[in-house]
mmCIF file as gemmi writes it, N, C-alpha and C atoms, coordinates in Angstrom:
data_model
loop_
_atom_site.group_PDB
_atom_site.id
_atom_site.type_symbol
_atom_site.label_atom_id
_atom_site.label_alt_id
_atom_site.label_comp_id
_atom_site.label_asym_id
_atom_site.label_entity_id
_atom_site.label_seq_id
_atom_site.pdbx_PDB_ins_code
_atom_site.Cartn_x
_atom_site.Cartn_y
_atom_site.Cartn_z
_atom_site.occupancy
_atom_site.B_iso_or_equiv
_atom_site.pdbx_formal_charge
_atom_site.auth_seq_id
_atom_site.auth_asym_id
_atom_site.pdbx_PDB_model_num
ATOM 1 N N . UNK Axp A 1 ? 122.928 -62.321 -5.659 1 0 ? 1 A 1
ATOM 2 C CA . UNK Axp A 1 ? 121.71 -61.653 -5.256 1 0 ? 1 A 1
ATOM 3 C C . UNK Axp A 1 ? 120.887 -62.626 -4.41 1 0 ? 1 A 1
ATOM 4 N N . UNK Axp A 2 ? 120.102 -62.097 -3.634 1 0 ? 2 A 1
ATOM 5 C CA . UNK Axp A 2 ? 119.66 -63.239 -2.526 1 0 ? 2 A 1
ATOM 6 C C . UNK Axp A 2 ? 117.961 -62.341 -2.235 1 0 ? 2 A 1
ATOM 7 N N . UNK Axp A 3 ? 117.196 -62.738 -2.652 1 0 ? 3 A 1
ATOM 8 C CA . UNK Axp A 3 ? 115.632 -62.535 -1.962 1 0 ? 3 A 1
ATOM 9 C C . UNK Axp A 3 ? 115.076 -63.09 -0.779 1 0 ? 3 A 1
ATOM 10 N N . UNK Axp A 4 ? 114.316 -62.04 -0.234 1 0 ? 4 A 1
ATOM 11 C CA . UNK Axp A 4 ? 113.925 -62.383 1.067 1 0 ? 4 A 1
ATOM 12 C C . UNK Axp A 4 ? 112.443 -61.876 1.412 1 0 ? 4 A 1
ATOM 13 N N . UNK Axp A 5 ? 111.761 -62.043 2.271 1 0 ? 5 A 1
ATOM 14 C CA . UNK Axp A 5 ? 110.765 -61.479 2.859 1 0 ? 5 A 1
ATOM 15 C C . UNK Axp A 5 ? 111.074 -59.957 3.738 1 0 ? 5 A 1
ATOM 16 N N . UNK Axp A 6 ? 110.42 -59.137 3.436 1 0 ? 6 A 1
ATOM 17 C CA . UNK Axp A 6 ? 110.813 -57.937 4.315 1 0 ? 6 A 1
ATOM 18 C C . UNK Axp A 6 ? 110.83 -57.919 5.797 1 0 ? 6 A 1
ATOM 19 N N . UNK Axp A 7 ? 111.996 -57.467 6.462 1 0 ? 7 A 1
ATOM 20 C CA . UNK Axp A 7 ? 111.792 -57.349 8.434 1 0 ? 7 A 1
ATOM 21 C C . UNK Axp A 7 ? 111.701 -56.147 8.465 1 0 ? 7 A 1
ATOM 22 N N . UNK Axp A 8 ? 111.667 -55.767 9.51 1 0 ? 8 A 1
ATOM 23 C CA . UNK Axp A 8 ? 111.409 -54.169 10.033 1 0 ? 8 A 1
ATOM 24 C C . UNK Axp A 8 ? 112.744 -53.828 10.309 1 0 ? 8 A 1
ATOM 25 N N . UNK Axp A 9 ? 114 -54.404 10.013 1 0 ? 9 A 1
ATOM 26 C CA . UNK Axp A 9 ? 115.176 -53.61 10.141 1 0 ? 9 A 1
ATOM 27 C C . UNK Axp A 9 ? 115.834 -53.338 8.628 1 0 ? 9 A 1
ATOM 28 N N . UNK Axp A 10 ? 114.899 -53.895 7.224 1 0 ? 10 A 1
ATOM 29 C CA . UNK Axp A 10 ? 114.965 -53.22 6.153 1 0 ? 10 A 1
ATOM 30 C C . UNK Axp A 10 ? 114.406 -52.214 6.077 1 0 ? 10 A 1
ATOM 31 N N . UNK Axp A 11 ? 113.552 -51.682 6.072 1 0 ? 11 A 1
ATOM 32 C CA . UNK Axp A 11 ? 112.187 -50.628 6.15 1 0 ? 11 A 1
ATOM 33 C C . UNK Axp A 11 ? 113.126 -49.551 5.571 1 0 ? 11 A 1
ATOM 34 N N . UNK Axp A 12 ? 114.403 -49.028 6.517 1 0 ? 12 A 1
ATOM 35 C CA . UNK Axp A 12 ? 114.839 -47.826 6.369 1 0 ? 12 A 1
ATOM 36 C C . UNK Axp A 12 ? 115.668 -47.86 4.776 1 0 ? 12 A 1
ATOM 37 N N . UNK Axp A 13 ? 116.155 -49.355 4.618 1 0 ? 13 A 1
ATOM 38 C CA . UNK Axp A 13 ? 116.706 -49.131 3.322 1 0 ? 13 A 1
ATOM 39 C C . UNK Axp A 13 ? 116.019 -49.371 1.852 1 0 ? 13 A 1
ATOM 40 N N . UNK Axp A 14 ? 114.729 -49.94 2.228 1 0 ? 14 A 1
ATOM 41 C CA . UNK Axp A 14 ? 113.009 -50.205 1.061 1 0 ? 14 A 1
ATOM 42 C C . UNK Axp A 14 ? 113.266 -49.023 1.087 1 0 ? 14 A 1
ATOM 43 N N . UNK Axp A 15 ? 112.552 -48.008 1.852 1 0 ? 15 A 1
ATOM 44 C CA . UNK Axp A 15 ? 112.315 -46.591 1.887 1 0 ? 15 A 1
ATOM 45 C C . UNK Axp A 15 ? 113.413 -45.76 1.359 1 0 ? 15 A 1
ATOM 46 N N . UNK Axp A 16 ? 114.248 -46.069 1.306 1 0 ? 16 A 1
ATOM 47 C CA . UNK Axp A 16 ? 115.985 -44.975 0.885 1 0 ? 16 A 1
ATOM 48 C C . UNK Axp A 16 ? 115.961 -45.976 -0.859 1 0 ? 16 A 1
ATOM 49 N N . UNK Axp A 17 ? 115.832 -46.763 -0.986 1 0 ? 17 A 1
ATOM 50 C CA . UNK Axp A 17 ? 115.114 -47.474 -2.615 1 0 ? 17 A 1
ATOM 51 C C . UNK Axp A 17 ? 114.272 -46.753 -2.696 1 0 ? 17 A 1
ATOM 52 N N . UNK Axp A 18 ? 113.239 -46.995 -2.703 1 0 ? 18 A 1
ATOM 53 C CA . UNK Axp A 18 ? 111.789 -46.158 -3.083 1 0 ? 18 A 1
ATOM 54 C C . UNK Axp A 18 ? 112.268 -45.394 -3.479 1 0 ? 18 A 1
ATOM 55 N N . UNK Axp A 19 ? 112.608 -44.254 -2.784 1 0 ? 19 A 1
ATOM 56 C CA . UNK Axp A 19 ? 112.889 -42.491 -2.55 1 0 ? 19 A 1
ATOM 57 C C . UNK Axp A 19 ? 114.022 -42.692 -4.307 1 0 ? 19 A 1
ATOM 58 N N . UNK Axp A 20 ? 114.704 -43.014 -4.139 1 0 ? 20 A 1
ATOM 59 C CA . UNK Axp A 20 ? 116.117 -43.364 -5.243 1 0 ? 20 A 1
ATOM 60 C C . UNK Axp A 20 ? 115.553 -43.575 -6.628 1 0 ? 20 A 1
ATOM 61 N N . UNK Axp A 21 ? 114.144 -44.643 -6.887 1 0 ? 21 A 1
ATOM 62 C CA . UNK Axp A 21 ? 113.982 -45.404 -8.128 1 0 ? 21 A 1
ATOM 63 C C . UNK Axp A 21 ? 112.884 -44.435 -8.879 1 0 ? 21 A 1
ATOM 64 N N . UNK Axp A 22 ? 113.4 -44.152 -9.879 1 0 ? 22 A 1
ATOM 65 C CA . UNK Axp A 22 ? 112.391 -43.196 -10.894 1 0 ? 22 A 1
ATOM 66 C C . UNK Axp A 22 ? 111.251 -44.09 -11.173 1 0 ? 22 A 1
ATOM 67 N N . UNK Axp A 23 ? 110.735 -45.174 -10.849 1 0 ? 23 A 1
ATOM 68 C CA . UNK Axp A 23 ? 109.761 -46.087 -11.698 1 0 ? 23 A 1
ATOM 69 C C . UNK Axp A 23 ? 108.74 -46.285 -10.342 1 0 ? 23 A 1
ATOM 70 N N . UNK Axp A 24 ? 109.224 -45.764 -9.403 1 0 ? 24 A 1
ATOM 71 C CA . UNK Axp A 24 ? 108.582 -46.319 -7.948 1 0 ? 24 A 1
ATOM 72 C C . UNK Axp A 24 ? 107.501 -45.9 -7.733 1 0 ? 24 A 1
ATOM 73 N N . UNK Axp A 25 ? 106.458 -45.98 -7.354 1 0 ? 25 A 1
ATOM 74 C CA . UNK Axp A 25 ? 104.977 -45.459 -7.308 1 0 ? 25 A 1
ATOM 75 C C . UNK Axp A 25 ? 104.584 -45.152 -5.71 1 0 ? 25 A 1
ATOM 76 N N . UNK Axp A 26 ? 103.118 -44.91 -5.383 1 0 ? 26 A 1
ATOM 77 C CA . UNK Axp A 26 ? 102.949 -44.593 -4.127 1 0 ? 26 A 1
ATOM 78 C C . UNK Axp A 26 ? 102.753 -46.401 -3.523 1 0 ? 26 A 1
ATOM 79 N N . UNK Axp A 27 ? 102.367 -47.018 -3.907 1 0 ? 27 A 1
ATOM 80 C CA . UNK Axp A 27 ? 102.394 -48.281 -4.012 1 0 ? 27 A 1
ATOM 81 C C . UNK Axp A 27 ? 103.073 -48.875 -3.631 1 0 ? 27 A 1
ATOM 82 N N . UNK Axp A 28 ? 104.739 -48.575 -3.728 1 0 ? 28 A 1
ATOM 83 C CA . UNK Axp A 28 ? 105.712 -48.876 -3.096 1 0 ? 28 A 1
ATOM 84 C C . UNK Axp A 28 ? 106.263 -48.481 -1.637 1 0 ? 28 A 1
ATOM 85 N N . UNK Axp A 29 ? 105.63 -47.635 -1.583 1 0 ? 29 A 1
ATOM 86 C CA . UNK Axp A 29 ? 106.056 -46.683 -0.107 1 0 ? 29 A 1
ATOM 87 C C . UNK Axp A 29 ? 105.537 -47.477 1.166 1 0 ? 29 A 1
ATOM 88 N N . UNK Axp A 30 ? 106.456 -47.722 2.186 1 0 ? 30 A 1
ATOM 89 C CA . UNK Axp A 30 ? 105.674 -48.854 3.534 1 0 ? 30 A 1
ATOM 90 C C . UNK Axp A 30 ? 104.385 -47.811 4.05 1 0 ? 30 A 1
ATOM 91 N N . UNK Axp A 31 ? 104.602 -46.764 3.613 1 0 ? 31 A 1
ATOM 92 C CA . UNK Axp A 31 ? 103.335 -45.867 4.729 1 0 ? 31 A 1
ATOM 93 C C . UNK Axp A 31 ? 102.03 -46.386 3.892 1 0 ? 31 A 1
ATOM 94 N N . UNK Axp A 32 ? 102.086 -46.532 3.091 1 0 ? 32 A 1
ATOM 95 C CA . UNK Axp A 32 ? 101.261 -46.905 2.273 1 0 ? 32 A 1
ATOM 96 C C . UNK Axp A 32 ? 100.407 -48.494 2.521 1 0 ? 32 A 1
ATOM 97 N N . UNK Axp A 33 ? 101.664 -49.512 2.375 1 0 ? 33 A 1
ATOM 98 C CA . UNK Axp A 33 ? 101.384 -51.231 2.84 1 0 ? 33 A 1
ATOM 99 C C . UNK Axp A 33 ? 100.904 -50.875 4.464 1 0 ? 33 A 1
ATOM 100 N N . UNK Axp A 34 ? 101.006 -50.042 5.318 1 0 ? 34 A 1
ATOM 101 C CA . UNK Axp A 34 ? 100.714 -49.885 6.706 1 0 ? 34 A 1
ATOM 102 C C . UNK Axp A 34 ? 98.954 -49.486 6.533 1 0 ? 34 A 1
ATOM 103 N N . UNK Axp A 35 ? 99.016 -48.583 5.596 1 0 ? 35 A 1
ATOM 104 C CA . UNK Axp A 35 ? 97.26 -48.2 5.558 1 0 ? 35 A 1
ATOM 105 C C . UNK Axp A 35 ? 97.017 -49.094 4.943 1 0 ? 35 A 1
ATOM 106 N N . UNK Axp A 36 ? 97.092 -49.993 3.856 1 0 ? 36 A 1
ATOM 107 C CA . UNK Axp A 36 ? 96.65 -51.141 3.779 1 0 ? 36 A 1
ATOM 108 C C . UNK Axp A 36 ? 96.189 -52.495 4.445 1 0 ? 36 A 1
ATOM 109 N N . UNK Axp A 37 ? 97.514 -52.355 5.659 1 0 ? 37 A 1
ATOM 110 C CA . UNK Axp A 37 ? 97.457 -53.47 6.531 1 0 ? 37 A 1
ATOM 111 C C . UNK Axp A 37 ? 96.594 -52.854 7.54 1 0 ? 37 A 1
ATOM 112 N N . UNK Axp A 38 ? 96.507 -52.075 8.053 1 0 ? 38 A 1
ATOM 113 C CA . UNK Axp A 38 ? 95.229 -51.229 9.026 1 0 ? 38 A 1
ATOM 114 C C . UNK Axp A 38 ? 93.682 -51.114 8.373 1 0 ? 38 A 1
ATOM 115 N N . UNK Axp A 39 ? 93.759 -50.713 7.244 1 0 ? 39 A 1
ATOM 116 C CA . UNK Axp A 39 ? 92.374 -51.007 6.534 1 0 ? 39 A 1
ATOM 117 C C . UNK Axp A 39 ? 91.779 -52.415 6.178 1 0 ? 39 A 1
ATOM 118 N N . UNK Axp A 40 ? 92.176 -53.207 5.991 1 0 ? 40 A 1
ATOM 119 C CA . UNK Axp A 40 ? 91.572 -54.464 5.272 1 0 ? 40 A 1
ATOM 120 C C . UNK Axp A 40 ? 92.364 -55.368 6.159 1 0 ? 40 A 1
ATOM 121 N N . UNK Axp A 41 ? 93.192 -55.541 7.032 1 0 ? 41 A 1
ATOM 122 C CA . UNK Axp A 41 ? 94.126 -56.377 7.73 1 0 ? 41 A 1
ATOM 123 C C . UNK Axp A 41 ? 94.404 -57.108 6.658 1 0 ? 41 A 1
ATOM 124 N N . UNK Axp A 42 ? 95.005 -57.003 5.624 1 0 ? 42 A 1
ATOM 125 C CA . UNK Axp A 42 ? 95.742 -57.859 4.819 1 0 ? 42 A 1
ATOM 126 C C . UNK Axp A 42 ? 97.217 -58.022 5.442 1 0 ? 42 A 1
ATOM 127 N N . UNK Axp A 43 ? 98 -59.043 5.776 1 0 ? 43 A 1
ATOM 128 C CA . UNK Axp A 43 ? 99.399 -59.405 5.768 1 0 ? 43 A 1
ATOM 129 C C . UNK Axp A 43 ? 100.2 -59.231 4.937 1 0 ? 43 A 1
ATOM 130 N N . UNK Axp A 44 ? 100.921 -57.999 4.946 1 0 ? 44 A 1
ATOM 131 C CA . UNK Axp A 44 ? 102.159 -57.557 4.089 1 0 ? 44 A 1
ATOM 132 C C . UNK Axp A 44 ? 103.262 -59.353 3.831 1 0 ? 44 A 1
ATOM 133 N N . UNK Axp A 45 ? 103.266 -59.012 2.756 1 0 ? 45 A 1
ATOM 134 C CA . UNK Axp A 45 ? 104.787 -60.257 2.625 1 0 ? 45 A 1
ATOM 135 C C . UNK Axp A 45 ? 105.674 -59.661 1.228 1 0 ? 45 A 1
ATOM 136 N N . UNK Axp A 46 ? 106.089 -58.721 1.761 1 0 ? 46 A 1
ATOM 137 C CA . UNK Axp A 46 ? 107.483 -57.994 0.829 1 0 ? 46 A 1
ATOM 138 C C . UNK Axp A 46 ? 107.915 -58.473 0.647 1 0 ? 46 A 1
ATOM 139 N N . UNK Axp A 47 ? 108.842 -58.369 -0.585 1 0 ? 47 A 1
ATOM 140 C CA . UNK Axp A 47 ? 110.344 -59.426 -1.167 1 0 ? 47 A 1
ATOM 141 C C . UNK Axp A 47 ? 111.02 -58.066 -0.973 1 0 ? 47 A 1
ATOM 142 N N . UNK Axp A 48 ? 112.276 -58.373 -0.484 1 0 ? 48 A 1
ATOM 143 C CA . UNK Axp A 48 ? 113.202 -57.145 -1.111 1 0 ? 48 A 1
ATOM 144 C C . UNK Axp A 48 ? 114.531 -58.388 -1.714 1 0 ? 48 A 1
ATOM 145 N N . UNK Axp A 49 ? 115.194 -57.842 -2.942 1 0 ? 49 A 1
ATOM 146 C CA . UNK Axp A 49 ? 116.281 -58.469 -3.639 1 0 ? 49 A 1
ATOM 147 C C . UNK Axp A 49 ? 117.572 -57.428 -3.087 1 0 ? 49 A 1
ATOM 148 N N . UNK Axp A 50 ? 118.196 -57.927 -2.745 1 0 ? 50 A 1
ATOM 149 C CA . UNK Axp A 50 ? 119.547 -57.583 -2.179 1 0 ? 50 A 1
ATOM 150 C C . UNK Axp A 50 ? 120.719 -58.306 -2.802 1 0 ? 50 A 1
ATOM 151 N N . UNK Axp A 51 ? 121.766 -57.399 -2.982 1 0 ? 51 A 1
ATOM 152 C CA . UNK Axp A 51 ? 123.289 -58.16 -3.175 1 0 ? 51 A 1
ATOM 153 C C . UNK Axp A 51 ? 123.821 -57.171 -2.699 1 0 ? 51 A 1
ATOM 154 N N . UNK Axp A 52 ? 124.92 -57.978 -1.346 1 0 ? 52 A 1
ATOM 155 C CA . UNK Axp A 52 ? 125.147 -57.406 -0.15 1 0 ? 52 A 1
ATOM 156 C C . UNK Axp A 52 ? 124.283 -56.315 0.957 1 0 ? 52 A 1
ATOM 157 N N . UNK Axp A 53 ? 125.016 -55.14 0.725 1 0 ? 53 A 1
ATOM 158 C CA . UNK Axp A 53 ? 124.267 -54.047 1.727 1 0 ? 53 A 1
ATOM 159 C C . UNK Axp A 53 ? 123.701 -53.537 0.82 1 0 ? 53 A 1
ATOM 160 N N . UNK Axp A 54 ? 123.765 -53.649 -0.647 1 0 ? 54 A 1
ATOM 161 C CA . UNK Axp A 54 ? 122.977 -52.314 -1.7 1 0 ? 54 A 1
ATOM 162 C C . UNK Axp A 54 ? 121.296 -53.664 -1.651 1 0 ? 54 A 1
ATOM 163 N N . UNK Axp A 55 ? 120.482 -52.866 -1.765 1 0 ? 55 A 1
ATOM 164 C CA . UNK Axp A 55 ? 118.576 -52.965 -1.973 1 0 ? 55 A 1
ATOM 165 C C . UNK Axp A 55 ? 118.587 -52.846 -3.586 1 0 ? 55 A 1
ATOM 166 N N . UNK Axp A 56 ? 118.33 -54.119 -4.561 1 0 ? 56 A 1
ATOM 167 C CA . UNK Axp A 56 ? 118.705 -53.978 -6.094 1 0 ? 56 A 1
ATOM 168 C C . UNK Axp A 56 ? 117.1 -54.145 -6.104 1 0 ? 56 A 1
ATOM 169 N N . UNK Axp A 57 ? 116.032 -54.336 -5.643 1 0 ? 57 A 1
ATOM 170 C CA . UNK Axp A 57 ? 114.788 -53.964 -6.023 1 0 ? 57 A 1
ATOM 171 C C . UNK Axp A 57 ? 113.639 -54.686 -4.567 1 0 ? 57 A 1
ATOM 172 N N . UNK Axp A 58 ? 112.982 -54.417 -5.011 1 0 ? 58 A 1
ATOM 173 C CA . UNK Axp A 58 ? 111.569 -54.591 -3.851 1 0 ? 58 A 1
ATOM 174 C C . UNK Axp A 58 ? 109.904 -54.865 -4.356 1 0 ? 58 A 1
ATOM 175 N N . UNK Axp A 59 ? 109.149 -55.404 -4.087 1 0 ? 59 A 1
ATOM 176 C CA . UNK Axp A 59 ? 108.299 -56.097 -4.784 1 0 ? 59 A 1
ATOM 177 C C . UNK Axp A 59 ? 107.13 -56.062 -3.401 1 0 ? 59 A 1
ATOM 178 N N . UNK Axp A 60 ? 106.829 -55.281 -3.359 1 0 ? 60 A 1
ATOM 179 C CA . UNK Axp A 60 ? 105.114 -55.002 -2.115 1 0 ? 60 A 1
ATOM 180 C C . UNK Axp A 60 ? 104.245 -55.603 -2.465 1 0 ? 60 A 1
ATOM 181 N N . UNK Axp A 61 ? 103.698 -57.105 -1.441 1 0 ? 61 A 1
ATOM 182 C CA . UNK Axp A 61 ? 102.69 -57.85 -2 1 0 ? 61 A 1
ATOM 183 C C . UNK Axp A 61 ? 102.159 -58.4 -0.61 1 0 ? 61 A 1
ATOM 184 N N . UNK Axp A 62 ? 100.46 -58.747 -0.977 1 0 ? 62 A 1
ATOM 185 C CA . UNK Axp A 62 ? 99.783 -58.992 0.711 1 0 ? 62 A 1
ATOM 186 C C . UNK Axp A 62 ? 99.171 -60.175 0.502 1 0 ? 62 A 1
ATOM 187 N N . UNK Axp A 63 ? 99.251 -61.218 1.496 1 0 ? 63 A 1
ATOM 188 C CA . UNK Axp A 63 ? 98.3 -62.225 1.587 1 0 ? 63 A 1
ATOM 189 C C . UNK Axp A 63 ? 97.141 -61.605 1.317 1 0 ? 63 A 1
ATOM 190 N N . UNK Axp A 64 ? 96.241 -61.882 0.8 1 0 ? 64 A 1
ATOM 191 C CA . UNK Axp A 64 ? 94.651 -61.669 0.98 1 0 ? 64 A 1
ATOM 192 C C . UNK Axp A 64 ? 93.067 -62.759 1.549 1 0 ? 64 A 1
Protein backbone atom coordinates (compact mmCIF):
# COMPACT_ATOMS: atom_id res chain seq x y z
CA UNK A 1 0.00 0.00 0.00
CA UNK A 2 1.59 3.32 -0.79
CA UNK A 3 0.02 6.96 0.34
CA UNK A 4 0.15 9.95 -1.43
CA UNK A 5 -1.10 13.47 -1.77
CA UNK A 6 -4.07 13.79 -4.17
CA UNK A 7 -3.40 15.01 -8.21
CA UNK A 8 -6.11 15.81 -10.42
CA UNK A 9 -5.63 12.60 -12.41
CA UNK A 10 -6.98 10.69 -9.15
CA UNK A 11 -10.13 12.78 -8.74
CA UNK A 12 -12.02 10.33 -11.06
CA UNK A 13 -11.03 7.32 -8.96
CA UNK A 14 -11.51 9.42 -5.05
CA UNK A 15 -14.88 10.05 -6.62
CA UNK A 16 -15.68 6.24 -8.00
CA UNK A 17 -14.38 5.45 -3.88
CA UNK A 18 -16.58 7.90 -2.41
CA UNK A 19 -19.61 6.84 -4.57
CA UNK A 20 -18.59 2.81 -3.53
CA UNK A 21 -17.90 3.36 0.50
CA UNK A 22 -21.03 3.06 2.78
CA UNK A 23 -19.19 5.20 5.60
CA UNK A 24 -18.40 8.15 3.12
CA UNK A 25 -19.99 11.46 3.95
CA UNK A 26 -20.58 14.72 1.96
CA UNK A 27 -17.24 15.65 3.34
CA UNK A 28 -15.61 13.36 1.27
CA UNK A 29 -16.88 14.37 -2.08
CA UNK A 30 -14.09 16.79 -4.20
CA UNK A 31 -17.22 19.08 -5.11
CA UNK A 32 -17.36 19.69 -1.79
CA UNK A 33 -13.14 20.34 -0.88
CA UNK A 34 -13.67 22.75 -4.21
CA UNK A 35 -16.41 24.93 -2.25
CA UNK A 36 -14.23 24.85 0.47
CA UNK A 37 -11.19 25.82 -1.40
CA UNK A 38 -13.29 28.76 -3.18
CA UNK A 39 -14.82 29.89 0.10
CA UNK A 40 -12.08 30.29 2.66
CA UNK A 41 -9.05 29.59 0.10
CA UNK A 42 -7.93 26.88 2.26
CA UNK A 43 -5.31 24.41 0.32
CA UNK A 44 -6.72 21.00 -0.17
CA UNK A 45 -3.85 18.31 0.74
CA UNK A 46 -5.69 14.84 0.25
CA UNK A 47 -4.07 11.54 1.07
CA UNK A 48 -5.46 8.89 -1.04
CA UNK A 49 -4.01 5.11 0.08
CA UNK A 50 -3.65 2.98 -2.91
CA UNK A 51 -2.38 -0.65 -3.60
CA UNK A 52 -1.90 -0.76 -7.19
CA UNK A 53 -4.83 0.59 -9.46
CA UNK A 54 -7.59 -0.26 -6.61
CA UNK A 55 -8.19 3.42 -4.17
CA UNK A 56 -8.17 1.30 -0.48
CA UNK A 57 -9.18 4.68 1.24
CA UNK A 58 -8.92 8.60 1.12
CA UNK A 59 -8.57 11.07 3.88
CA UNK A 60 -9.80 15.03 2.76
CA UNK A 61 -7.73 17.46 4.72
CA UNK A 62 -6.78 21.45 4.18
CA UNK A 63 -3.93 23.51 5.21
CA UNK A 64 -5.53 26.24 7.19
Amino acid sequence: MRVYRLDNADARQWQAFVARCPSATLFHDLRWSRAVERAFHHRPAHLVARDRDRVLGVLPLFEV
